[in-house]
DSSP file (Angstrom, degrees, kcal/mol; ACC not computed):
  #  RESIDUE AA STRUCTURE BP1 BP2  ACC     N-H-->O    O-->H-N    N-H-->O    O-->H-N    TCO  KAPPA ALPHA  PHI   PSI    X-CA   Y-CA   Z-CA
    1    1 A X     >        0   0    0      0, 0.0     4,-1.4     0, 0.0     5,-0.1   0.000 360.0 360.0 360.0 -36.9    3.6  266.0  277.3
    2    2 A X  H  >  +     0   0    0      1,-0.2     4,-5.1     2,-0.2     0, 0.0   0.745 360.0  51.3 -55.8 -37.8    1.3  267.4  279.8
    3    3 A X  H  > S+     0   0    0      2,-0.2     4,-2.7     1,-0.2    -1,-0.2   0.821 111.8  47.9 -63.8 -49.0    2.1  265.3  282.5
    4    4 A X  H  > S+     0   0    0      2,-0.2     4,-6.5     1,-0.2    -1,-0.2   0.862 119.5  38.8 -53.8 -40.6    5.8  266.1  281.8
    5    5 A X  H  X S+     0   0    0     -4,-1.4     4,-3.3     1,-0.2    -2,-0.2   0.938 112.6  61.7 -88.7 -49.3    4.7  269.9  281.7
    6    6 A X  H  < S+     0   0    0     -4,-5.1    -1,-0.2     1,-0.2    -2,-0.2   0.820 108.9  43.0 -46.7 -37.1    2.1  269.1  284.8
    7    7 A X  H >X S+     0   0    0     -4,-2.7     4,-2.6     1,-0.1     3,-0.5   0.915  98.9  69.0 -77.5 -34.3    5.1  268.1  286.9
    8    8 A X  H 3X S+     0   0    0     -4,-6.5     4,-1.6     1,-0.2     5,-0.2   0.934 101.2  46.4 -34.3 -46.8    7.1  270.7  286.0
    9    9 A X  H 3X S+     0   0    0     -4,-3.3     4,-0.9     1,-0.2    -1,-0.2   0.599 110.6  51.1 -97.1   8.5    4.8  273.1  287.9
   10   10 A X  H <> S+     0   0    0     -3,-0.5     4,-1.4    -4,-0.2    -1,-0.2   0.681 111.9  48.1 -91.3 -21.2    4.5  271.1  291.0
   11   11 A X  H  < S+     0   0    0     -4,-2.6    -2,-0.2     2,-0.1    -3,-0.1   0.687 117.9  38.2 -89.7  -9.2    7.9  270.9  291.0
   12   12 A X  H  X S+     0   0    0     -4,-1.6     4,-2.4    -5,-0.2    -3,-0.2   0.786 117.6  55.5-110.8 -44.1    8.6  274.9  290.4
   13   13 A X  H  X S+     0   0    0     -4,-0.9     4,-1.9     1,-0.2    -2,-0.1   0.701 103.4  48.2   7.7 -73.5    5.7  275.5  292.5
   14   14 A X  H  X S+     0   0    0     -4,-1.4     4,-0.5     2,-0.2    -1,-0.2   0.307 110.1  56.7 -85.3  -7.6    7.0  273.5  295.7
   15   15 A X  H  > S+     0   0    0     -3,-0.2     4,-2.5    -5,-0.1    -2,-0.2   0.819 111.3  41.3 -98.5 -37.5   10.1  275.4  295.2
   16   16 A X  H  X S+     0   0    0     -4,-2.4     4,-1.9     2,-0.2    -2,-0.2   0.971 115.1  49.4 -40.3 -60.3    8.1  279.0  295.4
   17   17 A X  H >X S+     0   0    0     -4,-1.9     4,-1.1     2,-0.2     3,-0.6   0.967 111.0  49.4 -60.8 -66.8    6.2  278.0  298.0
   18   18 A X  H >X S+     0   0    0     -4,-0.5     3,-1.1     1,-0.3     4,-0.7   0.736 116.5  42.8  -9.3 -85.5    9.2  276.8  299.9
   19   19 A X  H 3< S+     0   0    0     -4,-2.5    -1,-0.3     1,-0.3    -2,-0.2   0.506 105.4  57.3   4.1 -69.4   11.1  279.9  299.3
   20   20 A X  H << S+     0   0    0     -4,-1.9    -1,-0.3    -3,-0.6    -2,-0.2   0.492 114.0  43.6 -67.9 -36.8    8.5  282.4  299.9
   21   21 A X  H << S+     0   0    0     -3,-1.1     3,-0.3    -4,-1.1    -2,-0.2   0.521 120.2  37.7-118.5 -19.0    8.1  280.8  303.5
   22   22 A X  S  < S+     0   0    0     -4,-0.7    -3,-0.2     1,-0.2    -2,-0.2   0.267 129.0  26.7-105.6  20.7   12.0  280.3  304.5
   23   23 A X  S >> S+     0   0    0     -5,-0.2     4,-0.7    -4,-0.0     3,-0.7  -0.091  70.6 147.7-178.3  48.2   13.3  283.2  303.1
   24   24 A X  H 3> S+     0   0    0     -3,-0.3     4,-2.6     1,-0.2     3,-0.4   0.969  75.4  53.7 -40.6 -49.9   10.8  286.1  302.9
   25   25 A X  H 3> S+     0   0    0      1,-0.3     4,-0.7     2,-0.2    -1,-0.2   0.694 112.3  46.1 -81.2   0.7   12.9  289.0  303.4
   26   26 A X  H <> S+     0   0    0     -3,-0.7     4,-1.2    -7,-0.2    -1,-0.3   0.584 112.1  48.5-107.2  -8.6   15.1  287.8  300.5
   27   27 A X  H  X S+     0   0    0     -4,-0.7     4,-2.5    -3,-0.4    -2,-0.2   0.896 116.3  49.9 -85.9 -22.4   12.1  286.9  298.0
   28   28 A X  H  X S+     0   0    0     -4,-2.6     4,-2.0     1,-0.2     5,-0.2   0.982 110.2  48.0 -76.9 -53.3   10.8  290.6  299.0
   29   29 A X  H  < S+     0   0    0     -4,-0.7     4,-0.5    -5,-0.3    -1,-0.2   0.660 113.4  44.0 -31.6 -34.8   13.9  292.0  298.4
   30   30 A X  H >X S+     0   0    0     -4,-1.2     3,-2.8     2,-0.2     4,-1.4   0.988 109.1  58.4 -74.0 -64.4   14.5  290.4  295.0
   31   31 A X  H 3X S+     0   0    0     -4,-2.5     4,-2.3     1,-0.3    -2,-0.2   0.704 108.8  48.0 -45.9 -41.4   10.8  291.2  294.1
   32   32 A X  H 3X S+     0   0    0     -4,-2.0     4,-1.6     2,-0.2    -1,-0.3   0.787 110.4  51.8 -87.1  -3.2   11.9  295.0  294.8
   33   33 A X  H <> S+     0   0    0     -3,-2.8     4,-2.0    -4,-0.5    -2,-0.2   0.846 109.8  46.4 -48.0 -62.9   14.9  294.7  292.7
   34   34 A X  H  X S+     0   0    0     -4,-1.4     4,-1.1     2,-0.2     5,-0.2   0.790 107.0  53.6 -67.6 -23.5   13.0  293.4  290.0
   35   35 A X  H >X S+     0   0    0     -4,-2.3     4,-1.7     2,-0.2     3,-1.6   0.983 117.9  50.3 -70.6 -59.1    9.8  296.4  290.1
   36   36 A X  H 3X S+     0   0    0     -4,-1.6     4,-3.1     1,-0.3     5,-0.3   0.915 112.1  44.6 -55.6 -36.2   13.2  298.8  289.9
   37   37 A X  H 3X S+     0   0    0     -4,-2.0     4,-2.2     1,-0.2    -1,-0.3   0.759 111.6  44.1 -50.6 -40.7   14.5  297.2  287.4
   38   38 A X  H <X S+     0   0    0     -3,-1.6     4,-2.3    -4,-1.1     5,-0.2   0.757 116.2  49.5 -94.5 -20.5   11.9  296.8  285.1
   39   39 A X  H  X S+     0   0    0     -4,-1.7     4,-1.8    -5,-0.2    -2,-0.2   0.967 116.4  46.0 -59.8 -50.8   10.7  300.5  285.7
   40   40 A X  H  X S+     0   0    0     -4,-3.1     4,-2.2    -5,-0.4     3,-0.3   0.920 114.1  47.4 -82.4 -39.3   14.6  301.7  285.1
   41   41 A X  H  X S+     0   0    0     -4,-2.2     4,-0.7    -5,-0.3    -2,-0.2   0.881 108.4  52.5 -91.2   2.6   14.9  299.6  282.1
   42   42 A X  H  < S+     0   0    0     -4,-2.3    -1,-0.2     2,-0.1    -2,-0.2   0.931 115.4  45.8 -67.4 -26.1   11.5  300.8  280.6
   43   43 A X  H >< S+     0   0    0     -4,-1.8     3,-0.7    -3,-0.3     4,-0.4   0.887 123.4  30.9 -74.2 -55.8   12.9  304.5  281.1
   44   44 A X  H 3X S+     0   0    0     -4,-2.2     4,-2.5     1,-0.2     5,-0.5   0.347  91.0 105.9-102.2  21.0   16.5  303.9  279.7
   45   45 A X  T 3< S+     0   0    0     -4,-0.7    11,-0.2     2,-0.2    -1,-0.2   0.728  79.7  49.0 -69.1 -21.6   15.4  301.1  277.0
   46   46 A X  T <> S+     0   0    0     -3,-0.7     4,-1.8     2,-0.1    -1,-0.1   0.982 113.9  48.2 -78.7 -56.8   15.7  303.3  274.0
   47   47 A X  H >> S+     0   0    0     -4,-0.4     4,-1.2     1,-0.2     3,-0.5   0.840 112.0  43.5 -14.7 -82.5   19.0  304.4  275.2
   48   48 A X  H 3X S+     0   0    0     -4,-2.5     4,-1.0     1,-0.2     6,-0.7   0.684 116.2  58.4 -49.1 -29.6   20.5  300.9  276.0
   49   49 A X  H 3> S+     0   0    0     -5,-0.5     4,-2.1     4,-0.2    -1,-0.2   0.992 114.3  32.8 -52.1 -63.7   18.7  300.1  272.3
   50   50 A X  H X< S+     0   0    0     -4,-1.8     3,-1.7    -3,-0.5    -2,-0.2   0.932 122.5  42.9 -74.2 -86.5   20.6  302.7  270.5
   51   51 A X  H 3< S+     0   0    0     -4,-1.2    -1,-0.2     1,-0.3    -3,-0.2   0.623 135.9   9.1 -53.9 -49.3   23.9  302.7  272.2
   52   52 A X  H 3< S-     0   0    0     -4,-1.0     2,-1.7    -5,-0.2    -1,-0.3  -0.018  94.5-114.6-148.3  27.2   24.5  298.5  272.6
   53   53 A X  S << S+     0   0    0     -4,-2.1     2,-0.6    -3,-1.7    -4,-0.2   0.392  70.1 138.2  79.4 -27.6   21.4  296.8  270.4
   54   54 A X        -     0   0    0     -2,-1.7     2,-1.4    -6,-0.7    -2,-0.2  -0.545  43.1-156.3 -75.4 114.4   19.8  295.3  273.5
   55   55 A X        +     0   0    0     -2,-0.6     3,-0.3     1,-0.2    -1,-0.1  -0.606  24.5 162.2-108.9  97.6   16.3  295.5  273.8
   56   56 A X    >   +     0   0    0     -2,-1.4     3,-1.6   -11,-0.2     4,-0.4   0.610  54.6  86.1 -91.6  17.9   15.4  295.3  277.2
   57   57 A X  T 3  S+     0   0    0      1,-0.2     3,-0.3   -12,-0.2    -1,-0.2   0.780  94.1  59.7 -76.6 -22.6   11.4  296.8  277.3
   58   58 A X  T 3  S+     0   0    0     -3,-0.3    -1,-0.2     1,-0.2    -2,-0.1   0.590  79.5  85.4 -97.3   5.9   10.6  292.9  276.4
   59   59 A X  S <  S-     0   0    0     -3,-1.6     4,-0.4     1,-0.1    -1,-0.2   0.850  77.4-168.2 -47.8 -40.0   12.0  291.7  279.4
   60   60 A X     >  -     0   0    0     -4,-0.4     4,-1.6    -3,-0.3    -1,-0.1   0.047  40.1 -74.0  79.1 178.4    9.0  292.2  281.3
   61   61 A X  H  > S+     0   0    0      2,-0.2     4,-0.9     1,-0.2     5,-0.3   0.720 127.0  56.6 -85.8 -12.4    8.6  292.1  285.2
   62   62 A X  H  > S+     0   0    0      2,-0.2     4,-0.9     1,-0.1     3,-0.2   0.913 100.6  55.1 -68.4 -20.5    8.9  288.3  285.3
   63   63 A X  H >4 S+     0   0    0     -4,-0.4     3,-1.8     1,-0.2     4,-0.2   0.956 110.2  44.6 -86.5 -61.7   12.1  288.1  283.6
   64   64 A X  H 3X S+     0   0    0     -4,-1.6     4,-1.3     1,-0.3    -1,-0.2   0.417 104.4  68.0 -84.7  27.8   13.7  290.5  286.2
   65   65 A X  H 3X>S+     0   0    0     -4,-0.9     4,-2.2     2,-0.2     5,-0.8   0.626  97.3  51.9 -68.0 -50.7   11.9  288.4  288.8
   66   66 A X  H <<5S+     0   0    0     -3,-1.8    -2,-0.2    -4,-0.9    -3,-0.1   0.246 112.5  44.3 -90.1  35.1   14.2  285.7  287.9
   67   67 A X  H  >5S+     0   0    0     -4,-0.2     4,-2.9     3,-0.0     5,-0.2   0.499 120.9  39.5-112.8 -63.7   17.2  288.0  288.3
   68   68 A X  H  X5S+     0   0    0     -4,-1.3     4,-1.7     1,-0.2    -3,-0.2   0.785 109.6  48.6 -66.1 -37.9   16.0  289.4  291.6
   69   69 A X  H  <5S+     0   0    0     -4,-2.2    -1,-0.2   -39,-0.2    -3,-0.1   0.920 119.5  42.5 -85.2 -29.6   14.6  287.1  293.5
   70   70 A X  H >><S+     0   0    0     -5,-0.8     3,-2.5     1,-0.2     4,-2.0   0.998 104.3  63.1 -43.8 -62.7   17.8  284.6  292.9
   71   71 A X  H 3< S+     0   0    0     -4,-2.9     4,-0.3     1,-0.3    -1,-0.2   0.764 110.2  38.3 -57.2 -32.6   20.0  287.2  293.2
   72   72 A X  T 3< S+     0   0    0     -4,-1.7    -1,-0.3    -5,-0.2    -2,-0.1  -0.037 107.9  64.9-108.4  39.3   18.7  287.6  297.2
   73   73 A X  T X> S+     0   0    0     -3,-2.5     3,-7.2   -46,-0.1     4,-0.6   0.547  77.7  84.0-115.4 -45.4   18.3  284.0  297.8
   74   74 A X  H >X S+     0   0    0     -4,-2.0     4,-1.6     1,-0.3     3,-0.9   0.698  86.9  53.2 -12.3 -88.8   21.9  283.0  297.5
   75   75 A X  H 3> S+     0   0    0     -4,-0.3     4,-1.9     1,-0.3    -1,-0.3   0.724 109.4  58.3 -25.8 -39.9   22.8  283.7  300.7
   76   76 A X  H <4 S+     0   0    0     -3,-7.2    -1,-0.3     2,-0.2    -2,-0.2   0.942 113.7  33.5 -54.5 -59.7   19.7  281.4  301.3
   77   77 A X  H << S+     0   0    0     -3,-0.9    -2,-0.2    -4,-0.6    -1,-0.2   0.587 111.2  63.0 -95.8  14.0   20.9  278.5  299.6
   78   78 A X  H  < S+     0   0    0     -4,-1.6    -1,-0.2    -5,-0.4    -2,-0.2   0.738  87.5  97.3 -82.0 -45.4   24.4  279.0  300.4
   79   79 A X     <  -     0   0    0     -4,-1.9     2,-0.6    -5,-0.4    -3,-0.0   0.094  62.0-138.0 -61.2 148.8   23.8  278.6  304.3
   80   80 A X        -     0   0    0      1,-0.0    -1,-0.1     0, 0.0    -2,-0.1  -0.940  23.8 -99.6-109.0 122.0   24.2  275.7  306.3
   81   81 A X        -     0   0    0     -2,-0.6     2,-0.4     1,-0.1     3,-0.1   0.079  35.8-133.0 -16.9 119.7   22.3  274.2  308.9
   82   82 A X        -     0   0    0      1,-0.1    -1,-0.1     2,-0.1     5,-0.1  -0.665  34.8 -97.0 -77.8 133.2   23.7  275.1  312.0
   83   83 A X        -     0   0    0     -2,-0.4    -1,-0.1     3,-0.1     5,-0.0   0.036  34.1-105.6 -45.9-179.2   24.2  271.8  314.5
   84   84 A X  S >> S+     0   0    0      2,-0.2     3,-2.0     3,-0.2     4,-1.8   0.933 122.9  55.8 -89.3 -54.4   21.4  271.0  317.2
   85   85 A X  H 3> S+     0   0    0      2,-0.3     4,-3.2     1,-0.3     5,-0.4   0.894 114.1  35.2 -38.2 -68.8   24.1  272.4  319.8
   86   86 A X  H 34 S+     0   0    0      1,-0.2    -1,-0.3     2,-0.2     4,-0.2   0.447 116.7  54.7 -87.1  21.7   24.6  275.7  318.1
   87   87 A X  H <> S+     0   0    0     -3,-2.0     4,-1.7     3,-0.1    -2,-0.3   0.676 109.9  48.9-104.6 -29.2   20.8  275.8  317.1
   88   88 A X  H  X S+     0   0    0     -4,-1.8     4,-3.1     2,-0.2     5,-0.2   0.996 115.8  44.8 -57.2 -51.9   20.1  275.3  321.0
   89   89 A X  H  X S+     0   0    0     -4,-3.2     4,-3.2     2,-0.3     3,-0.5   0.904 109.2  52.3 -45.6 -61.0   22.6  278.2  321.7
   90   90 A X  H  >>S+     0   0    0     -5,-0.4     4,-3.0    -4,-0.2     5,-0.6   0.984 110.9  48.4 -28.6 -87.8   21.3  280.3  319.2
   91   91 A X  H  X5S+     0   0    0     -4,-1.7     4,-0.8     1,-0.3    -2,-0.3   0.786 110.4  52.1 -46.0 -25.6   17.8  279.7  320.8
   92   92 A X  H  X5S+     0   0    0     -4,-3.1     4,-1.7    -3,-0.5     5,-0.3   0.900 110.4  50.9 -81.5 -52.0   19.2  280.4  324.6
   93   93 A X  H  X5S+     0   0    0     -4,-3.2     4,-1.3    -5,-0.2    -2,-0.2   0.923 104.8  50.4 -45.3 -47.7   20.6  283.6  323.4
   94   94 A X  H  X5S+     0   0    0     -4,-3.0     4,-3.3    -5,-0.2     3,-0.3   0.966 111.4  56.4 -62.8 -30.0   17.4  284.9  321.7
   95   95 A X  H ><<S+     0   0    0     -4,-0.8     3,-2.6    -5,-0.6    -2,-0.2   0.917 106.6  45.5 -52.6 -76.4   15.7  284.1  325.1
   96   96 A X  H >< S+     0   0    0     -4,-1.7     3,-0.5     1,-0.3    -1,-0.2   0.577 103.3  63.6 -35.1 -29.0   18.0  286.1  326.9
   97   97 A X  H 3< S+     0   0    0     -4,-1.3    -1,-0.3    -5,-0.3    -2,-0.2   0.848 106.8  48.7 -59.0 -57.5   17.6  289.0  324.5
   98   98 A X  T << S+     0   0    0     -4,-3.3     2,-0.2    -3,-2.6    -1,-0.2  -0.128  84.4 102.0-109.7  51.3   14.0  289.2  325.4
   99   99 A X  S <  S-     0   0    0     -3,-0.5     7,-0.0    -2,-0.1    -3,-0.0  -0.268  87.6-107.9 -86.1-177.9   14.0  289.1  329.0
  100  100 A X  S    S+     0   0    0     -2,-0.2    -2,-0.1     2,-0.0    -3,-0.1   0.205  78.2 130.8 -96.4   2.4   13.5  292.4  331.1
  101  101 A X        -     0   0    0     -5,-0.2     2,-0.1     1,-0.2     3,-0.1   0.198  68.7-110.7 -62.9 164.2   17.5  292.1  332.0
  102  102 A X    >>  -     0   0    0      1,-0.1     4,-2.6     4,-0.0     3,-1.1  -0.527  37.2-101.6 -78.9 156.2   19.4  295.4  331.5
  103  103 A X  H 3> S+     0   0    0      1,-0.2     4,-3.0     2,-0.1     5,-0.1   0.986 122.3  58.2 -58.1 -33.3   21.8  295.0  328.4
  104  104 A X  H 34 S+     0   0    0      1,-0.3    -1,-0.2     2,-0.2     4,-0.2   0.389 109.8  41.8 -82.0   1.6   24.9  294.5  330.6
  105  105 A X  H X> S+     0   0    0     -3,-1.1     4,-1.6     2,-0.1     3,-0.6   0.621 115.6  53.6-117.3 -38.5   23.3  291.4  332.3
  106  106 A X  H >X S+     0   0    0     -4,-2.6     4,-2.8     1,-0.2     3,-2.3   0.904 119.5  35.1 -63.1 -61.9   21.9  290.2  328.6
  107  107 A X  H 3X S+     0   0    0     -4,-3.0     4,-1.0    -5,-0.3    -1,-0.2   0.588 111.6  55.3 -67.0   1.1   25.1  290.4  327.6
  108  108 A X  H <> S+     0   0    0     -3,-0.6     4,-1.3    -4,-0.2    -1,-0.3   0.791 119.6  40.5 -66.6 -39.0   27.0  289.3  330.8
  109  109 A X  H <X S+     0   0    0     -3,-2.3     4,-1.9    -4,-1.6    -2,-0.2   0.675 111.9  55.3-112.6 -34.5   24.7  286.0  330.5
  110  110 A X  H  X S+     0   0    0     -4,-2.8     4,-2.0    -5,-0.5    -3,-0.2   0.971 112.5  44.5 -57.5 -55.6   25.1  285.8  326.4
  111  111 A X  H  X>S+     0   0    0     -4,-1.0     4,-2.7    -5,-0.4     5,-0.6   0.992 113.3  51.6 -56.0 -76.3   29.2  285.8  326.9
  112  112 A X  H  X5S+     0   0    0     -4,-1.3     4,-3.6     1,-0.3    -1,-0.2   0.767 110.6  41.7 -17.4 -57.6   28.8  283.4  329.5
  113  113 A X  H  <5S+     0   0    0     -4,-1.9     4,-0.4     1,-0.2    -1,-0.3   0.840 119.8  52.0 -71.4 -34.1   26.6  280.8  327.4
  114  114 A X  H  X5S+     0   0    0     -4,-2.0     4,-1.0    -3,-0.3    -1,-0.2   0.715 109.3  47.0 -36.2 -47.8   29.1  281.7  324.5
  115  115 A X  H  X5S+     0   0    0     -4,-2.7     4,-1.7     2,-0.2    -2,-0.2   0.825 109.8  54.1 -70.7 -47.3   31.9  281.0  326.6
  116  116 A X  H  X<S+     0   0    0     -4,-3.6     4,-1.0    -5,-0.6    -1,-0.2   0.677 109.2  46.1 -54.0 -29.9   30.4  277.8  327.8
  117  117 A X  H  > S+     0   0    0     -4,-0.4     4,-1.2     2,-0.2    -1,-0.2   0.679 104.8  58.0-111.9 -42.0   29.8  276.3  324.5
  118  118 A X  H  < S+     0   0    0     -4,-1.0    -2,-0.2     2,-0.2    -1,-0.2   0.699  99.5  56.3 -90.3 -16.5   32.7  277.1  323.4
  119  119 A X  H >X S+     0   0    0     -4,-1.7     4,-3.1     2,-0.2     3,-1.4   0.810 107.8  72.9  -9.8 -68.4   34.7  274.9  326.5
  120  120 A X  H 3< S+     0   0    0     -4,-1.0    -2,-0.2     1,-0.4    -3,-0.1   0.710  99.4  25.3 -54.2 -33.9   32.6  272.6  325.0
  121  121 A X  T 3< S+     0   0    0     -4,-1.2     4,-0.4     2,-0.2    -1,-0.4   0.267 108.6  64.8-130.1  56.4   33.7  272.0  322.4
  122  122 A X  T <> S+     0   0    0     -3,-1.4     4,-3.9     2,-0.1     5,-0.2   0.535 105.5  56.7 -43.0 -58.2   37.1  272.6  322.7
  123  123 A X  H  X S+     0   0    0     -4,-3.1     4,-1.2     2,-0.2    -2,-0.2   0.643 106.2  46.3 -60.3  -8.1   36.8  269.7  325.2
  124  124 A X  H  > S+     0   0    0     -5,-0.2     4,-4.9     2,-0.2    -1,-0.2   0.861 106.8  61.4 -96.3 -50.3   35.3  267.1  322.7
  125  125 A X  H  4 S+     0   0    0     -4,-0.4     4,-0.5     1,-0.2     3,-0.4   0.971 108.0  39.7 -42.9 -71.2   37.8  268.1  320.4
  126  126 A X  H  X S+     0   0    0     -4,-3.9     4,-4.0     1,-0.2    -1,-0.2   0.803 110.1  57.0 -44.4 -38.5   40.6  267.1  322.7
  127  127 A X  H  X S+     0   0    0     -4,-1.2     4,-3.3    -5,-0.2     5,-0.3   0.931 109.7  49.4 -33.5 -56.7   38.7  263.9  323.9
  128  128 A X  H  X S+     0   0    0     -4,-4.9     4,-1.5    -3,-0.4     3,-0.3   0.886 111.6  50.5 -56.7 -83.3   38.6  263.0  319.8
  129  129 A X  H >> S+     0   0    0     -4,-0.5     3,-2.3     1,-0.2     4,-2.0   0.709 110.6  48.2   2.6 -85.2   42.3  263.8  319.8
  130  130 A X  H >X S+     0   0    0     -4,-4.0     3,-4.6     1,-0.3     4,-1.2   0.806 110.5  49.7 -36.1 -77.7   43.0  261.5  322.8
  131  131 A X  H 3< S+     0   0    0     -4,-3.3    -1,-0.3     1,-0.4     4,-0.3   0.625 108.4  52.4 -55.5 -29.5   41.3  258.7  321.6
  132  132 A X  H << S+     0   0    0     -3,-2.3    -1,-0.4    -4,-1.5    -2,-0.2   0.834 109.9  47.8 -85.8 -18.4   42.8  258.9  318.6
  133  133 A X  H << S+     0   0    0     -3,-4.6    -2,-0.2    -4,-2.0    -3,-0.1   0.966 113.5  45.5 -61.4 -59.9   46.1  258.9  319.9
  134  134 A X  S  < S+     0   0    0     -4,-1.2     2,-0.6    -5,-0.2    -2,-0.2   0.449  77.1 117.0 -84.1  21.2   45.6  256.2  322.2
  135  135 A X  S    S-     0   0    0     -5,-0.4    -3,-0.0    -4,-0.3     2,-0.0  -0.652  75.2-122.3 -44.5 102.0   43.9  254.1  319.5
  136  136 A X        -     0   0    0     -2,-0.6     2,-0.2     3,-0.0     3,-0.1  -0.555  30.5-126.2 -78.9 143.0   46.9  250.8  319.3
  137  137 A X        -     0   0    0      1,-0.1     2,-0.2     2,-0.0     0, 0.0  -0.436  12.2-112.5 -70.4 159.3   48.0  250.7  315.8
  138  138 A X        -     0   0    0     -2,-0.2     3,-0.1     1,-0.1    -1,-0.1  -0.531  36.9-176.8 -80.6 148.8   47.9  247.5  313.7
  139  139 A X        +     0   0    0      1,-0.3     2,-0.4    -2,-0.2    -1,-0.1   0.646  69.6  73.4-122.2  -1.2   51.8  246.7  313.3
  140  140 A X  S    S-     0   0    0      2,-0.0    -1,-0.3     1,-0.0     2,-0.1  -0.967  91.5-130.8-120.5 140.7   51.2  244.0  311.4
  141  141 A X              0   0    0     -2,-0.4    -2,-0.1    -3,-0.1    -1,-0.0  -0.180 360.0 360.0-129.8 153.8   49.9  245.3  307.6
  142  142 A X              0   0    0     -2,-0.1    -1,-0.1    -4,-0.0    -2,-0.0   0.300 360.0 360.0-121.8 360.0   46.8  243.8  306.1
């Protein structure tokens, strides 16, 4: 049982740790969601008692830790890897961003790189297209 319980918390662990280092600003965020939370439901817990039976003063702050800090990760584990192509682009843009350029040249040189890339793959697309056109059908059925 220990073992069981011992992996659990490498495996809940490695998902913290994880978390906490790709997605700060959403684990801080959660974290200040949950300190309001549990502050607002210690204040209005007799209320929400009387009125609807629910006793939230025994939530604690850990419990609305696992409200908060989900709640601003989504977005985290919703995203997708952007390709190597638009992670290079991405990564020529921020360069360009922090140059000494004026804005009207970052953003003359931003459009540009935008523009280029986006050429790009317009043109691959078409390539695929061709190729798939001139592809010979089988005519004879398998």
């Amino acid at each position: 049982m220990s073992d069981a319980n011992d992996s659990a918390s490498k495996i809940a662990l490695s998902v913290i740790d994880n978390l906490i280092l790709k997605n700060p600003k959403g684990v801080a965020a959660g974290t200040l969601l949950a300190w309001f939370l549990n502050t607002l439901s210690t204040i209005l817990s007799p209320l929400i008692l009387k009125e609807f039976g629910i006793d939230l003063s025994s939530v604690g702050l850990w419990g609305w830790m696992g409200i908060g800090i989900p709640a601003f990760s989504i977005s985290y584990f919703l995203k997708k890897d952007l390709p190597e192509d638009a992670q290079a682009l991405s990564a020529a843009i921020d360069i360009i961003d922090k140059t000494r350029l004026s804005n009207a040249e970052k953003r003359y040189h931003q459009r540009k790189l935008i523009d280029d890339f986006s050429m790009e793959i317009v043109m691959k697309y078409r390539e695929q297209k061709q190729l798939k056109l001139e592809k010979p059908k089988n005519s004879i059925p398998d």
